[in-house]
C-alpha positions as CSV (number, residue, x, y, z in Angstrom):
1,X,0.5,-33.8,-2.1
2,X,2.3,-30.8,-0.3
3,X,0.9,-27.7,-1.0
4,X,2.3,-24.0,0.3
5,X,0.7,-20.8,0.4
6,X,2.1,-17.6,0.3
7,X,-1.0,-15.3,2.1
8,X,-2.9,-16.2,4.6
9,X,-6.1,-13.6,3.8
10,X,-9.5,-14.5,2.6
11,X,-8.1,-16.0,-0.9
12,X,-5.6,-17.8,0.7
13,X,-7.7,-19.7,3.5
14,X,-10.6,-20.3,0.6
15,X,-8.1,-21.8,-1.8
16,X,-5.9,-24.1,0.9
17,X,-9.8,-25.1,2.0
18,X,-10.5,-26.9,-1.1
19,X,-7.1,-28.4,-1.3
20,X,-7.7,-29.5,2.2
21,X,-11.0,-30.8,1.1
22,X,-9.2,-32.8,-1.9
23,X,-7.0,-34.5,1.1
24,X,-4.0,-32.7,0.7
25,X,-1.4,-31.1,3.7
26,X,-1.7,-27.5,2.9
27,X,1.1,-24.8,4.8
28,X,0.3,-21.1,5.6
29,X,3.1,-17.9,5.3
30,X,2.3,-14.6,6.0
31,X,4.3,-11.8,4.9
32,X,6.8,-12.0,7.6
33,X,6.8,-15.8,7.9
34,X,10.1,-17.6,6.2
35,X,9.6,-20.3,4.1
36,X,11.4,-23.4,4.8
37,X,10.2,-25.9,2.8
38,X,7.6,-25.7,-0.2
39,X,5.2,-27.8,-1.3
40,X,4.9,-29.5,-5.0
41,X,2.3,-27.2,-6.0
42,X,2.8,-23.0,-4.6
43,X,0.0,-20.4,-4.4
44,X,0.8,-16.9,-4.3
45,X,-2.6,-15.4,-3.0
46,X,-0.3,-12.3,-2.1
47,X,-1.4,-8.6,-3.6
48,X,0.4,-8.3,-7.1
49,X,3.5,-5.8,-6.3
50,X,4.5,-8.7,-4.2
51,X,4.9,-11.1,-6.3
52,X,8.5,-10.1,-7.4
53,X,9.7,-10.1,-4.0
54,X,8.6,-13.2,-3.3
55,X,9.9,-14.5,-6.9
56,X,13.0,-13.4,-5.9
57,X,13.1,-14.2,-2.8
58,X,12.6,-17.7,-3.1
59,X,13.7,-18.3,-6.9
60,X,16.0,-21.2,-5.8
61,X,13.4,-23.3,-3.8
62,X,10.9,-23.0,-6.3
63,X,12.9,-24.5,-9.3
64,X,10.9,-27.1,-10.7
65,X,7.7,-26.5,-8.4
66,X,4.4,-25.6,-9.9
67,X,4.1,-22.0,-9.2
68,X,0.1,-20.5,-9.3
69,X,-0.2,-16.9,-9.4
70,X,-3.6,-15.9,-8.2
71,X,-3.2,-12.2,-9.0
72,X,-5.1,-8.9,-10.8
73,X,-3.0,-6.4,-10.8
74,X,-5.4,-3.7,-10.9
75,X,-4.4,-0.1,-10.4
76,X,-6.2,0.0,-7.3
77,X,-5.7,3.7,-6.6
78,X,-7.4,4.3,-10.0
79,X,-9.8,0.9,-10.1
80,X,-9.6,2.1,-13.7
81,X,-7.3,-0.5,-15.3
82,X,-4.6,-2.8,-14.9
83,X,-0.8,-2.1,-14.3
84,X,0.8,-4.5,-16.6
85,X,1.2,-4.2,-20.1
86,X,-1.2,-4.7,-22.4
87,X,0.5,-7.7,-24.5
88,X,1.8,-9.1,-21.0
89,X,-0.1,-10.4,-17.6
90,X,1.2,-10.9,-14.1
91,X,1.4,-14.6,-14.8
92,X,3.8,-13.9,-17.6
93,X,6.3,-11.6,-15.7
94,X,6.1,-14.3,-12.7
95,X,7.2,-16.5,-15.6
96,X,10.5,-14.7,-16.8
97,X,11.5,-14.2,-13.0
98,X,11.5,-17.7,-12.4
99,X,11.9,-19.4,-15.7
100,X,12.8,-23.0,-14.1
101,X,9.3,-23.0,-12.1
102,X,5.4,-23.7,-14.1
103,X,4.2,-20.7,-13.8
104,X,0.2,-21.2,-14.0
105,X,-2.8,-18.5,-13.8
106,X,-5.5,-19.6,-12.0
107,X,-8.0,-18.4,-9.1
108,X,-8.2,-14.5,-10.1
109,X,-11.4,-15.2,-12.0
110,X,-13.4,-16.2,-8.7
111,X,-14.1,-14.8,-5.3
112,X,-12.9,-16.2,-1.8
113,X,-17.0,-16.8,-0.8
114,X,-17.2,-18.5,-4.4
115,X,-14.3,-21.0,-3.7
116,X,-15.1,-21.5,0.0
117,X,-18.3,-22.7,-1.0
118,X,-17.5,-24.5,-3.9
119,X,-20.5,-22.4,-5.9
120,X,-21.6,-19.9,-7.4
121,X,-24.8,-18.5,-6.4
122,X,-25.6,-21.3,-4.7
123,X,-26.5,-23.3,-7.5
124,X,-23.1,-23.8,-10.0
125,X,-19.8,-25.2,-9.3
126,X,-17.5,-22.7,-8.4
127,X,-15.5,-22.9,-12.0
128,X,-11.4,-22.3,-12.1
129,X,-10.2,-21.6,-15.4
130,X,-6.4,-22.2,-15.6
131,X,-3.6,-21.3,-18.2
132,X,-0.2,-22.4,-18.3
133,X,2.3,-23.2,-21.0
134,X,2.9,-26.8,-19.6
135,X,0.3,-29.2,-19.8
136,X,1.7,-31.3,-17.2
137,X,1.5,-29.0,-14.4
138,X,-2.3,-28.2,-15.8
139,X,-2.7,-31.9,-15.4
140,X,-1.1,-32.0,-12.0
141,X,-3.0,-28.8,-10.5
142,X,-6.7,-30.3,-12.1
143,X,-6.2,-33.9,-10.7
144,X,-4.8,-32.3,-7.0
145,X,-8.4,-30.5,-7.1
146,X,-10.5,-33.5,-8.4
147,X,-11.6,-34.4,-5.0
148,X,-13.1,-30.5,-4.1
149,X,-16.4,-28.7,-5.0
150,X,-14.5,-27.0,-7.7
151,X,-14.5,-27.5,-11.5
152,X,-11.1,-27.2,-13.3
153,X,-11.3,-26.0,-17.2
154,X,-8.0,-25.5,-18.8
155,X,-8.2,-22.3,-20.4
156,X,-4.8,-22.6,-22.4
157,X,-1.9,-21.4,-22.5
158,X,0.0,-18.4,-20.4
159,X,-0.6,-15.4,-22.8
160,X,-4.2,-16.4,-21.8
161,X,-3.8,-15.1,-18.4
162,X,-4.3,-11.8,-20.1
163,X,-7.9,-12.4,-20.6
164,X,-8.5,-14.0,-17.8
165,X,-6.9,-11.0,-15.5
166,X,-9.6,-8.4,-17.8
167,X,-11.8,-10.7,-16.7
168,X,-11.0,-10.4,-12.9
169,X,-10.6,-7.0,-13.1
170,X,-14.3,-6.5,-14.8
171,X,-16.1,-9.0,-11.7
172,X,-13.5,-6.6,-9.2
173,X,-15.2,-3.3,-10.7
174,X,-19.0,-5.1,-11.1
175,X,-18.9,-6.2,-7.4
176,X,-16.9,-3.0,-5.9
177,X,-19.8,-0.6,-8.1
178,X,-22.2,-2.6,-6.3
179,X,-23.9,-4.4,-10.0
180,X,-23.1,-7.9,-8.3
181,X,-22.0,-9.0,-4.7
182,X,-18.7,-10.5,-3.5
183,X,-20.4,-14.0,-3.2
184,X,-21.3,-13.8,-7.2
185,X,-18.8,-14.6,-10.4
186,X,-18.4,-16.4,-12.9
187,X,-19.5,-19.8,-13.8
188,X,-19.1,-21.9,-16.9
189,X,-22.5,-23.6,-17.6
190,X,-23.0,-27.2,-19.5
């Protein structure tokens, strides 16, 4: 399977790593990089006030595609709480700017250490809790990661992302106050 990044930072490279890992052809773009083809499944491991751009942008190519928004938009001159509304997330505004697209949440709960190493603490899978309103492209994104370190749990549907940005925003404010490193997070436990 094709996959395409938009980002090539430390989120982007960890992701596209365990992709790689799961045998699948993963291509970079940078900010100013154009985008000729996409792949199946697009990441956007871009800062949130660029997502619309690149929804825009791009709207056309990514009919159809499974679109993964990776985002916490946290008021980062503030680190005090998060910019979109509180019945709304980032996923769900990608959503209504590209309503042909399956727009799915997922990655924003972990750190790029976390998913490079595929644990958490050294001990637990490195867990990625997805939400998305179509269970196919949940399906689609869990099976494309079934050959990494990573553990898939399908946290339900899109509103969800709201729950699961709070909870990005809280590791964001634990690690950046110092109460847990940049290599901790979250894991889910059996």
């Amino acid at each position: 399977m094709e996959i395409t990044i938009f980002g090539k930072g430390n989120m982007g490279q960890a992701i596209g790593h365990n992709f790689e890992i799961a045998g699948h052809e993963v291509t970079y773009y940078g900010s100013k990089d154009q985008a000729t083809t996409l792949g199946e499944i697009v990441i956007m491991a871009v800062p949130y006030p660029a997502l619309a751009a690149l929804a825009k942008q791009y709207a056309t190519q990514l009919k159809g595609k499974i679109v993964v928004d990776i985002t916490n938009p946290l008021n980062f001159d503030t680190w005090d709480d998060l910019v979109v509304p509180a019945d709304s997330s980032a996923a769900q505004e990608l959503q209504q700017q590209l309503p042909d697209s399956q727009v799915l949440k997922a990655f924003n709960t972990t750190f790029a250490a976390t998913l490079q190493s595929g644990q958490v603490n050294g001990k637990e899978p490195t867990t990625v809790l997805v939400a998305g309103n179509d269970d196919s492209a949940k399906q689609r994104f869990t099976r494309a990661l079934a050959d990494s370190p990573l553990e898939v749990k399908d946290a339900g549907k899109l509103k969800r992302a709201r729950e699961l940005e709070a909870m990005g925003f809280m590791q964001m404010t634990l690690a950046a106050s110092e109460q847990i490193g940049w290599t901790g997070g979250f894991a889910v436990v059996k």
